[in-house]
C-alpha positions as CSV (number, residue, x, y, z in Angstrom):
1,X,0.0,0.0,0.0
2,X,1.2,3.4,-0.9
3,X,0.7,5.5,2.4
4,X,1.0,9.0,0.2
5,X,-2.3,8.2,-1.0
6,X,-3.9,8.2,2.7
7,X,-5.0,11.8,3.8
8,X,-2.2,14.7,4.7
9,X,-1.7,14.4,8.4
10,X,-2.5,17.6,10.5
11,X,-0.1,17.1,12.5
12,X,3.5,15.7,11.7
13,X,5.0,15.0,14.7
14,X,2.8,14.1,17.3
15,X,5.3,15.2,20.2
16,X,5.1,19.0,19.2
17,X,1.6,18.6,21.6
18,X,1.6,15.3,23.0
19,X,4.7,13.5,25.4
20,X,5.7,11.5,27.7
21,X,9.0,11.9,29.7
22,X,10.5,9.6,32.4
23,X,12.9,10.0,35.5
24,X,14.4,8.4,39.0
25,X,13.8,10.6,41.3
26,X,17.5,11.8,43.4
27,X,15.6,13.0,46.8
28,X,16.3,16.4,46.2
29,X,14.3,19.6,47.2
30,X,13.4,19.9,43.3
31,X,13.8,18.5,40.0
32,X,13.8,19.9,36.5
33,X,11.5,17.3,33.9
34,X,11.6,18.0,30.7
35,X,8.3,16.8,28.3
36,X,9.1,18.0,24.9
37,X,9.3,21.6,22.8
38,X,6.1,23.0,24.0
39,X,5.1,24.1,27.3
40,X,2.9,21.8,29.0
41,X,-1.0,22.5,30.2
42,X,-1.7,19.7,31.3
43,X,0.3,17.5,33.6
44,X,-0.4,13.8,34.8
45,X,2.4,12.5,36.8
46,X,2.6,8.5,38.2
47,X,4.9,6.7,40.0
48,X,6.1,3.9,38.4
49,X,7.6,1.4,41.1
50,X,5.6,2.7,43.7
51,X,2.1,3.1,45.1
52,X,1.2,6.7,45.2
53,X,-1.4,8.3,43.9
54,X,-1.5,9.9,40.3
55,X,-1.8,13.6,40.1
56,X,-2.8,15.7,37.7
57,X,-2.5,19.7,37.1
58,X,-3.3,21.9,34.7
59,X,-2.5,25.7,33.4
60,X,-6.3,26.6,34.2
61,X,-6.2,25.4,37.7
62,X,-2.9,26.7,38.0
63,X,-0.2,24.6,40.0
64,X,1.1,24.6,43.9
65,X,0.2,22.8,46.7
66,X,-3.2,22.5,46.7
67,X,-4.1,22.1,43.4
68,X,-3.2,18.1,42.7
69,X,-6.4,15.5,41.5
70,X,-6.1,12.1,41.3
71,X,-7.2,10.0,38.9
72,X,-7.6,7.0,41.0
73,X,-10.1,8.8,44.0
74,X,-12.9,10.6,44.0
75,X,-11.4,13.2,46.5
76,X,-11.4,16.8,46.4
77,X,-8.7,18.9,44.9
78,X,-5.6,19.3,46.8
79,X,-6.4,16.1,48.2
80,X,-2.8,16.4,50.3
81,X,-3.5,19.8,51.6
82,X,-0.6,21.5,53.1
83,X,1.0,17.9,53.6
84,X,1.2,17.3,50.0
85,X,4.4,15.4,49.6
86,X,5.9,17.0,46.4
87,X,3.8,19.0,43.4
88,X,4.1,20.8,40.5
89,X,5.1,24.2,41.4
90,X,6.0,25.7,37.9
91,X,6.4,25.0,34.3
92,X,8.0,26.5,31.4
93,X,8.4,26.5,27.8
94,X,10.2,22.7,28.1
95,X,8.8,21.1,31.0
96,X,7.8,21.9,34.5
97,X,9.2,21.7,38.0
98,X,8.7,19.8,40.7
99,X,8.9,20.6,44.5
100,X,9.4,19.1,47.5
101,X,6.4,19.0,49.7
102,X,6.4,19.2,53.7
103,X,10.1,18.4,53.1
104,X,9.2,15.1,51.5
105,X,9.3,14.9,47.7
106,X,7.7,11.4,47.1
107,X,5.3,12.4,44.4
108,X,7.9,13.7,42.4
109,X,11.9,13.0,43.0
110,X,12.1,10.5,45.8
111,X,15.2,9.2,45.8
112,X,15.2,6.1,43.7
113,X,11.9,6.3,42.6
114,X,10.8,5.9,39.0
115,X,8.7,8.7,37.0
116,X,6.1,8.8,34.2
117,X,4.6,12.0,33.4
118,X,2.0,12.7,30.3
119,X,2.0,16.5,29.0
120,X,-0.3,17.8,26.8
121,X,-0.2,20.9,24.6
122,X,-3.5,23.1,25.6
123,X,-2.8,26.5,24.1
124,X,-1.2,29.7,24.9
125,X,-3.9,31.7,26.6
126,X,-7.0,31.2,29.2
127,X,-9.8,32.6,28.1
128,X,-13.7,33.9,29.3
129,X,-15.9,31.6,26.8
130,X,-19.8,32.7,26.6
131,X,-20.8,30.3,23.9
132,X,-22.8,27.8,26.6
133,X,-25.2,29.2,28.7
134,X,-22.6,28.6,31.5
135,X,-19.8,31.0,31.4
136,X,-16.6,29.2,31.0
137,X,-12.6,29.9,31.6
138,X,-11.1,27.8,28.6
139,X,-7.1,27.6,27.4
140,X,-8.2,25.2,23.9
141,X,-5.6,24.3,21.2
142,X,-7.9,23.6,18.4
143,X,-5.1,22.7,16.3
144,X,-4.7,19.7,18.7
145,X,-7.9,18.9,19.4
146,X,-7.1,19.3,23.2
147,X,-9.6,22.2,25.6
148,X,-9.1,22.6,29.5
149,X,-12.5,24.3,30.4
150,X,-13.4,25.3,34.1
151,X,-16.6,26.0,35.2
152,X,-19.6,26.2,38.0
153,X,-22.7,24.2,38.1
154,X,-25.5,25.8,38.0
155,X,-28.1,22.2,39.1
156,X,-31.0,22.3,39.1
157,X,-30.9,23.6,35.4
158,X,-29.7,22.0,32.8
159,X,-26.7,23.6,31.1
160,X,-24.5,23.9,28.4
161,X,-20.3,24.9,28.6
162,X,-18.1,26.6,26.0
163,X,-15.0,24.2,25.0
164,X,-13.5,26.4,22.2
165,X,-12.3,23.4,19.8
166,X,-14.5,24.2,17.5
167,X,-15.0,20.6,16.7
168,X,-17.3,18.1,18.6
169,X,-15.4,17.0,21.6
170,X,-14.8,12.9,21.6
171,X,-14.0,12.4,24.8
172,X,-14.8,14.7,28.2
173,X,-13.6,13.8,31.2
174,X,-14.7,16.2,34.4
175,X,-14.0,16.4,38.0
176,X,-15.5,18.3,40.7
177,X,-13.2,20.4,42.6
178,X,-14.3,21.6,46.3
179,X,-15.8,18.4,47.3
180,X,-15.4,14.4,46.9
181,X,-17.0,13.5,43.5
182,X,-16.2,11.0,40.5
183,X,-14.7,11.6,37.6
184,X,-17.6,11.1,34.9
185,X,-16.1,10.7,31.3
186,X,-18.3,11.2,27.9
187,X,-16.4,9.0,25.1
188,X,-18.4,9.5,21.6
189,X,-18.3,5.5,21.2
190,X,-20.6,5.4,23.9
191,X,-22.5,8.4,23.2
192,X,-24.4,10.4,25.2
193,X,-26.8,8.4,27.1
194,X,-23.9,6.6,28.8
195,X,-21.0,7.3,31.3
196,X,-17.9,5.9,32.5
197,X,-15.8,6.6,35.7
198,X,-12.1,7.3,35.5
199,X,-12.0,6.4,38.9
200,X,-13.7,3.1,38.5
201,X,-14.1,-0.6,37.3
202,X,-17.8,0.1,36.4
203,X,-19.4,-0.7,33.5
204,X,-21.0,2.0,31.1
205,X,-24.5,3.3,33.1
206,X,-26.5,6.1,32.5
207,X,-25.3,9.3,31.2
208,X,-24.8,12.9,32.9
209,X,-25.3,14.8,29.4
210,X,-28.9,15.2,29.4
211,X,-28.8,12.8,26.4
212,X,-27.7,15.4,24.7
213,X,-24.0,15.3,21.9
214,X,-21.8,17.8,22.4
215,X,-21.4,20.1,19.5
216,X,-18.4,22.2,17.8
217,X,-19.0,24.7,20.5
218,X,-20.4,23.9,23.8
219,X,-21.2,20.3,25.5
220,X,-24.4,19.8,27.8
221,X,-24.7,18.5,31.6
222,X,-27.6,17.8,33.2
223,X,-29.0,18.2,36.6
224,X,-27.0,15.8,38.2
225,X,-24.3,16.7,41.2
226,X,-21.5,14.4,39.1
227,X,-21.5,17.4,36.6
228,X,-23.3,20.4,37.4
229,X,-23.6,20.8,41.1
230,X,-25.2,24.0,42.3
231,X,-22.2,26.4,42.9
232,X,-19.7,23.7,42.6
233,X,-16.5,24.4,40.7
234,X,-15.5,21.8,38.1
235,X,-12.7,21.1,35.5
236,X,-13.5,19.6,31.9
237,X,-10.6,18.1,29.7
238,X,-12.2,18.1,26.3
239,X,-10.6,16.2,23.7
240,X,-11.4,15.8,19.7
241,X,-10.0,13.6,16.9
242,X,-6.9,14.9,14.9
243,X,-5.8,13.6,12.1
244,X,-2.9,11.5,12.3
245,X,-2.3,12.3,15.8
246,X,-5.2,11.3,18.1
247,X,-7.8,8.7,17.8
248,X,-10.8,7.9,20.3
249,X,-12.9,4.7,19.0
250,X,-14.0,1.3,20.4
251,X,-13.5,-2.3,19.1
252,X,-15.0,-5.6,19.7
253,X,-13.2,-8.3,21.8
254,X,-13.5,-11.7,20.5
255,X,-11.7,-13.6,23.4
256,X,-8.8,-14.5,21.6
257,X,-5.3,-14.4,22.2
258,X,-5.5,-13.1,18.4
259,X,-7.0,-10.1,19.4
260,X,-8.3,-7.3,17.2
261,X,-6.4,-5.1,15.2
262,X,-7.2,-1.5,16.2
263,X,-6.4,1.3,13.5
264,X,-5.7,4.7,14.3
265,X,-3.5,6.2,11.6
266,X,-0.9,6.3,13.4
267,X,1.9,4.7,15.4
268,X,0.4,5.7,18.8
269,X,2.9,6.9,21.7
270,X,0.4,6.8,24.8
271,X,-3.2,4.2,24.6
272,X,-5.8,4.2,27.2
273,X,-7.9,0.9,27.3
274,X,-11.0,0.3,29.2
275,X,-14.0,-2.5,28.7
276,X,-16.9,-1.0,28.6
277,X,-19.1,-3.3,29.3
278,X,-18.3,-5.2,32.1
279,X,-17.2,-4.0,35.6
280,X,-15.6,-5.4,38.3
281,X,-12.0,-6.1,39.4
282,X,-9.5,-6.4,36.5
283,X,-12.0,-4.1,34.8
284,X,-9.5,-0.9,34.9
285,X,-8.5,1.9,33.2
286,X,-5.3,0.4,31.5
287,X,-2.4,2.7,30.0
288,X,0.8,2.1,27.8
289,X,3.2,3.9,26.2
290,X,6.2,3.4,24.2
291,X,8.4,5.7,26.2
292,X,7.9,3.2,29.0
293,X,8.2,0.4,26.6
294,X,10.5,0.8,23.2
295,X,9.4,-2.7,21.8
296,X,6.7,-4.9,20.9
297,X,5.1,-7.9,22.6
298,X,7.1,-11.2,22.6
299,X,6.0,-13.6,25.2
300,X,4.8,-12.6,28.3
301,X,7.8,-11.7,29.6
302,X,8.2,-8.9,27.2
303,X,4.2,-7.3,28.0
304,X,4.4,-3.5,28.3
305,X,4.1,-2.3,31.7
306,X,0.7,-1.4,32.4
307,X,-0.2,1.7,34.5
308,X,-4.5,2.2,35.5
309,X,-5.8,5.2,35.6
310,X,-8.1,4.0,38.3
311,X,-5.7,2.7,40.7
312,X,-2.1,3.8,42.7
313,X,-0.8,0.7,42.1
314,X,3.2,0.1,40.5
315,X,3.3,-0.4,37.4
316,X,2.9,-4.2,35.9
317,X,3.9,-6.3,32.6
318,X,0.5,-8.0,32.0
319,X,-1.1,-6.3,28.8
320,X,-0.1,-8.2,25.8
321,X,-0.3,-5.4,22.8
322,X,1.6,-5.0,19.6
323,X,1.9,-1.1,19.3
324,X,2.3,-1.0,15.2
325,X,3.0,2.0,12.6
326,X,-0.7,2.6,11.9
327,X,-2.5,1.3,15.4
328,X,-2.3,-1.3,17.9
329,X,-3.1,-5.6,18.0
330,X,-4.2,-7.0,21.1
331,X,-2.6,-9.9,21.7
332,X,-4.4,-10.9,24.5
333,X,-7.5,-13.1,25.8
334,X,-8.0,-11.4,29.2
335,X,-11.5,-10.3,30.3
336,X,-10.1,-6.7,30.6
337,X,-8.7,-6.5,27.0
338,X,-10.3,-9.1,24.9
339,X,-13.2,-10.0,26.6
340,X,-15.2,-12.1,23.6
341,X,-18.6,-9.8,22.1
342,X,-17.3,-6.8,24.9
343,X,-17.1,-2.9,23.7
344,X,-13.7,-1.8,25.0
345,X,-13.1,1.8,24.4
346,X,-9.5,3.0,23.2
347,X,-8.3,6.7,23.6
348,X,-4.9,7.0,21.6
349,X,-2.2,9.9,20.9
350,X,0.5,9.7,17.9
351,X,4.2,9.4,18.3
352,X,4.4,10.0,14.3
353,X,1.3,9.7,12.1
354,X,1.2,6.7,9.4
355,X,0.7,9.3,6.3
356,X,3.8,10.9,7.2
357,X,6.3,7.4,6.6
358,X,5.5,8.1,3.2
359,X,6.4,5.5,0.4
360,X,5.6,1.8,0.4
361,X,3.9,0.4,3.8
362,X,5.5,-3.1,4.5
């Protein structure tokens, strides 16, 4: 197949707005991480040998103790308070910095500790958006198909947000801020009468969009406390599809070790897997990457470390996935992956889109 025929990808090189960076932490009071050539807006740091909690920040929410959420709990922002043991204190047009918290820097440069962090690209500036009927704070890089949106709930009316993509988001995935809540997640495979829990092994269940689909400007929450809460401050990271560098779909397991092969259109460099129709332990939230692993499945001993979204737990080699120049081949049976007639959901960033190998695909 001639891959100059397949359409022009938007976006060459897929770390100009997506990366991941790794480092062992030395114990000191600080440490310098770099993520790529753009300045990062959001950050999503993890652990890799150890059981801590993830943490996310973002340019919206700013960054400082205080302003952590993890992706594994339903609790409030800043879950550490002032004891937070090590944060995100700055970033700049490379990376970010991390800090020692309460003289203990375990979430991010324990000595001897491993590092992941994932760093997305969200724009240059934060913005008032008055397109939903909720006025939002939104820093959106349409380009990438990537919105950070922050908002209050307004329950019990039903509302809709600005998320300045100007495309349809695919994926949403909101947290409540000043309170314990979950993190409900819209993915367009589902649609929008269903909801999934970043925090959770659920199953898909009813939805919190007032079965309403987002548009190209604003997406809809109901009534319910999840997303809309009466006076409650919440965070939305809204994502669309890119050509060639990000990919949000579902596929059918058939219970195989032979799994499906899952196209994207490009070689991805960070995949989120989750079954969506079954719940339960071993039903998580289940992230790769090729930074953390440079080479394809070759036995079980080879499996790329897994990390879940839903859970503090070390990292571990059980997911059995060929990552390929133009998507991914599960290579796996399991219930969690492969699980036979099952809608598992994928959510997928480039390293380096298909189109742009040019010549002959072998």
């Amino acid at each position: 197949m001639n891959t100059t025929a397949l359409p022009a990808a938007t976006i060459e090189d897929g770390s100009a707005y997506f990366n991941t960076a790794l480092w062992t932490g030395d114990g000191g009071s600080s440490v310098s991480v770099t993520t790529g050539t753009f300045e990062p807006d959001l950050i999503w740091i993890k652990q890799r040998n150890k059981t801590y909690y993830h943490q996310l920040y973002d340019a919206v929410r700013g960054y400082g103790v205080g302003k952590a959420l993890a992706s594994n709990e339903n609790t409030i922002e800043g879950y550490g308070g002032s004891n937070q043991y090590g944060y995100v204190s700055s970033t700049n047009s490379t990376g970010f910095t991390g800090t020692a918290g309460s003289g203990t820097p375990l979430y991010v440069n324990e000595n001897n500790t491993t590092y992941v962090a994932w760093a997305w690209d969200g724009g240059s500036s934060t913005v008032s958006n008055t397109d939903g009927s909720i006025t939002s704070s939104v820093r959106a890089n349409p380009s990438a198909g990537f919105s950070i949106v922050t908002y209050t709930g307004v329950a019990p009316t039903v509302a809709t947000v600005g998320h300045g993509l100007n495309a349809a988001p695919d994926l949403i995935i909101i947290k409540v801020r000043d309170r314990t809540g979950e993190w409900p997640v819209y993915h367009s495979a589902l649609g929008n009468t269903k909801t999934l829990y970043l925090e959770q092994t659920s199953a898909q269940s009813g939805g919190h969009w007032n079965s309403t689909a987002p548009t190209s400007s604003v997406f809809t929450v109901g009534d319910s406390n999840y997303v809309n809460g009466s006076g409650d401050p919440y965070v939305a990271y809204c994502f669309t599809a890119v050509e060639g560098f990000s990919a949000f779909g579902s596929y059918e397991g058939n219970g195989s070790a032979d799994g499906p092969f899952v196209y994207c259109g490009f070689k991805p460099r960070w995949i989120m897997l989750k079954n969506a129709d079954t719940g339960g332990a071993y039903y998580d939230w289940r992230i790769i990457d090729t930074a953390r692993h440079t080479y394809n499945y070759g036995g079980n001993e080879d499996a790329p470390p897994t990390l879940f979204a839903n859970k503090a737990d070390a990292e571990v080699d059980w997911d059995n996935v060929d990552i390929l120049s133009n998507g991914f081949k599960i290579k796996d049976s399991s219930v969690s992956l492969n699980e036979s007639g099952a809608t598992q959901i994928f959510i997928a960033f480039a390293e380096n889109p298909f189109q742009a190998n040019g010549g002959l695909a072998r």
